[in-house]
C-alpha positions in Angstrom: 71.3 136.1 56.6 72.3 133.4 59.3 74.1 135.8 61.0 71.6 138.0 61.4 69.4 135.6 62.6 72.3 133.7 65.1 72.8 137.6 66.0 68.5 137.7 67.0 68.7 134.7 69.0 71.5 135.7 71.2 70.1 138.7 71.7 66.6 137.4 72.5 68.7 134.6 74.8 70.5 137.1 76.7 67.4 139.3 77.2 65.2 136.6 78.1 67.8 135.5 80.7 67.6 139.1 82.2 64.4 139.7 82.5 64.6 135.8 84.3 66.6 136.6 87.0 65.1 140.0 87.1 61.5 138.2 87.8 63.6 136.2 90.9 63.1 140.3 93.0 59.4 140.8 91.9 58.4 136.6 93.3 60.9 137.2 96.3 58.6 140.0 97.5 55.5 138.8 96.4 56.2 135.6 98.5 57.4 137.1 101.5 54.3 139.4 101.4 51.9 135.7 101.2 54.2 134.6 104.1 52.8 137.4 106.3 49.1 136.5 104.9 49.6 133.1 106.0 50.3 134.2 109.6 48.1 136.3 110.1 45.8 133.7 109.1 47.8 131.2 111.2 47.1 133.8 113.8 43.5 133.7 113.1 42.7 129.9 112.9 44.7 129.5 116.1 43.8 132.3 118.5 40.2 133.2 117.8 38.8 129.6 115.7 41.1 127.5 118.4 41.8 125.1 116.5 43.6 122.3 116.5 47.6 123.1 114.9 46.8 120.0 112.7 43.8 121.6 111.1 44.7 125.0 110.9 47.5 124.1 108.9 45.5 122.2 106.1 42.9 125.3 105.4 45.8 127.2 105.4 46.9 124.2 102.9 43.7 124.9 101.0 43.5 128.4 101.3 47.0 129.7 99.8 48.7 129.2 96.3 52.0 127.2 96.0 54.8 127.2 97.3 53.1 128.0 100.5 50.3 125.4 100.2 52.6 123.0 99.5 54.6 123.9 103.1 51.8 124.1 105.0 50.3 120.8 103.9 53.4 118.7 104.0 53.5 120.5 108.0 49.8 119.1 108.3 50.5 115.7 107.1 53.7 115.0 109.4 51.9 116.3 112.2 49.1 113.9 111.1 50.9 111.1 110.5 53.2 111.8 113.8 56.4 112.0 112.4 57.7 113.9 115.3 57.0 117.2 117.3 55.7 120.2 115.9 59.2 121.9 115.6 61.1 119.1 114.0 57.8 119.0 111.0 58.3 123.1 110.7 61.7 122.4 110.2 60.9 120.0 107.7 58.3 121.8 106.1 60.9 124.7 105.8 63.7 122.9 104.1 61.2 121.7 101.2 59.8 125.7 100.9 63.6 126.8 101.1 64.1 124.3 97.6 61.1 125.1 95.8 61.2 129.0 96.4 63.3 132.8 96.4 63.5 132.8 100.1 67.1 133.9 101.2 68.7 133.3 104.4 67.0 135.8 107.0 63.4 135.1 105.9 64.6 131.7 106.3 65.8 132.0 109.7 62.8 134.3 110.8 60.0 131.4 109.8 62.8 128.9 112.0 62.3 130.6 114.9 59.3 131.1 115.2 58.5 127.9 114.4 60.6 126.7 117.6 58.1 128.8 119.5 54.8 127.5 118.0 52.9 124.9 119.7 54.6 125.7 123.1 52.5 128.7 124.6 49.5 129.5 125.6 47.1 131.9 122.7 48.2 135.2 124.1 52.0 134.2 123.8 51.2 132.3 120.7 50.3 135.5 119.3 52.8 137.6 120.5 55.3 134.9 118.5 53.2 135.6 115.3 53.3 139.4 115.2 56.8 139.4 116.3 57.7 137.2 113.3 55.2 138.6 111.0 57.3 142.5 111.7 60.5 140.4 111.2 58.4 139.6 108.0 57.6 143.1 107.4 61.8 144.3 107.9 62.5 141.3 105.1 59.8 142.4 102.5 61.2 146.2 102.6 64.4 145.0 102.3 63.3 142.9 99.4 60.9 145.8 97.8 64.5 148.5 98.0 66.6 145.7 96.2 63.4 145.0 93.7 63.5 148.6 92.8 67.4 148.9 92.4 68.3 146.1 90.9 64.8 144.8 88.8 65.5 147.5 86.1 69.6 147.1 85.7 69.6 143.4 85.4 66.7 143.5 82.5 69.1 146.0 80.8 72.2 144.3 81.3 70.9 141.1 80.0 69.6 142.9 76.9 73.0 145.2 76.6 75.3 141.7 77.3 73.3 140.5 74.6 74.3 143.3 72.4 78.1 143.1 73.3 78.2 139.4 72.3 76.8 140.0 68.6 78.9 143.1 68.1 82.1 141.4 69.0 81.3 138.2 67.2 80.2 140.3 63.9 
């Protein structure tokens, strides 16, 4: 009888664990997918509202769910509280979404740059910086959709089939 119930909970570990890091595709495109809401409504707030970078950043703040309201309203309140140019607070800002989320290395690098560029042009080129990044954006979140749909499934099974292997070598 113990067995059979050590020989559940290993397999209910291991599956769990699976579907875990399975769940790690689905919120890497879901995120990068808000990302490109967020500039477009970056995009908005800036070219047609005009306003200030300050206070498009904390509606943004207000406007999307975490992690990204938390990076655009730590962005608002160093550029508030003047802790430096607009590039080194996107920086900043960036290195504190990078912890707290899925975001891999090119996504990374794509919200970098083009935070290097904002604050520095006039609207028209401002804009031109946002859709640029926002169809970087767009290359990212398909590549992230192919590996969601290739990987998502195995990783669920093998988690559930590791599980398996343990209890039947161990029994």
């Amino acid at each position: 009888m113990v067995k059979l119930i050590g020989a559940a909970m290993i397999l209910l570990a291991s599956t769990w664990i699976g579907f875990e890091i399975a769940g790690r595709f689905g919120s890497r495109t879901r995120l990068l997918r808000e990302m490109k809401v967020a500039l477009q409504s970056l995009e908005a707030e800036i070219v047609f509202s005009q306003k200030p970078l300050k206070s498009a950043a904390d509606d943004l703040s207000n406007q999307l769910g975490k992690p990204l309201s938390l990076f655009f309203s730590r962005f608002s309140t160093i550029l508030t509280s003047g802790g430096g140019d607009t590039k080194a607070a996107w920086s900043e800002s960036l290195e504190q979404l990078a912890a707290a989320s899925t975001l891999k290395k090119g996504e990374l690098e794509v919200m970098r740059q083009f935070g290097e560029t904002l604050g520095r042009h006039d609207l028209i080129s401002q804009q031109k910086h946002i859709k640029l990044a926002m169809v970087h954006l767009e290359r990212e979140e398909a590549e992230a959709q192919d590996n969601q749909s290739r990987y998502e499934k195995m990783i669920k099974s093998l988690g559930f089939l590791s599980g398996l292997l343990l209890v039947i070598v161990l029994l």
